[in-house]
N, C-alpha and C positions, 0 to 999 in steps of 0.2 A: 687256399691259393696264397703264394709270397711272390712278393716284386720285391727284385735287387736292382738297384740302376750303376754299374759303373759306366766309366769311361762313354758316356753318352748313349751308351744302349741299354734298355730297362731286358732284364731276366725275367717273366715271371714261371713260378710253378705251380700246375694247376696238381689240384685232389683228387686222389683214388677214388672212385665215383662210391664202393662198399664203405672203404673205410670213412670216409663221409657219414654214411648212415651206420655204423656202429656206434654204441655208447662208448665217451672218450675216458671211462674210468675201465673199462672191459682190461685192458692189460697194461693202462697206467701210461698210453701216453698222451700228449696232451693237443695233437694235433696232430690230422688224419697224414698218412706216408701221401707223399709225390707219386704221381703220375709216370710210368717210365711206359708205358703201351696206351695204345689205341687203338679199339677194338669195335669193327663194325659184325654185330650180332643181329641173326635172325631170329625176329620176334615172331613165333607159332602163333601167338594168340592172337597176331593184327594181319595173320596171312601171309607170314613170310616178311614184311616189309626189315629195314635193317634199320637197328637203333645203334647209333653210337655211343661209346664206353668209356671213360679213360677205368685204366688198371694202376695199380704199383707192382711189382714183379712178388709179392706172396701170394697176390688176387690172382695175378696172369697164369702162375704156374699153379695153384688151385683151376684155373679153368679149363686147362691146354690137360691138365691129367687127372680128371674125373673122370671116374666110373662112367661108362657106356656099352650097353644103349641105357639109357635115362629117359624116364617119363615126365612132364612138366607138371607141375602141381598144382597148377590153375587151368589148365585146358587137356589133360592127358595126352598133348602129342608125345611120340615116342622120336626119339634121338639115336639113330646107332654111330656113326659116325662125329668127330669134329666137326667136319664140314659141313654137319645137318645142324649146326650150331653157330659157327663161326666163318661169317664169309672173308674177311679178310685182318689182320693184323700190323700194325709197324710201332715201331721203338719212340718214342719224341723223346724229346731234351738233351739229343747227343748234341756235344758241342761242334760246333764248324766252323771254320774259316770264312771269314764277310770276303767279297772281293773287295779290292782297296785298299782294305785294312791287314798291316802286318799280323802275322799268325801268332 
């Protein structure tokens, strides 16, 4: 995670939740890519409940186009579908206009 603070409002950017847990020598860089998705995933093995994700868009499009149907590898549920996977998705850290504040 990085925090930029201008002009009175702090940025920060949160971590790829994978590239987190990769080794940071694997392809030489030195800190995990940003977040640009957030992904609520159904967890099989706790009976459906939803865990949420953050992605950076190599994770996200690794996710959205895997092979299916897919079996889990800790509890054999079987997957045919995205949607037997992924209940919802959206983008973070597009910039926006604050009210107030010129653009």
């Amino acid at each position: 995670m990085s925090t930029e603070r201008t002009d009175a409002i702090t940025h920060i950017e949160l971590a790829c939740d994978v590239c987190s847990l990769e080794p940071r020598s694997r392809d030489g860089r030195s800190a995990p890519r940003g977040a640009r998705w957030a992904v609520a995933m159904k967890d099989c093995c706790a009976g459906g409940q939803l865990m949420a994700h953050l992605a950076c868009d190599e994770h996200f499009f690794a996710l959205v186009s895997q092979k299916l149907p897919g079996e889990c590898t800790s509890c054999g549920h079987l997957s045919r579908t995205l949607s037997d996977v992924v209940d919802v998705a959206w983008t973070i850290g597009t910039p926006t206009d604050l009210p107030g504040r010129p653009g």
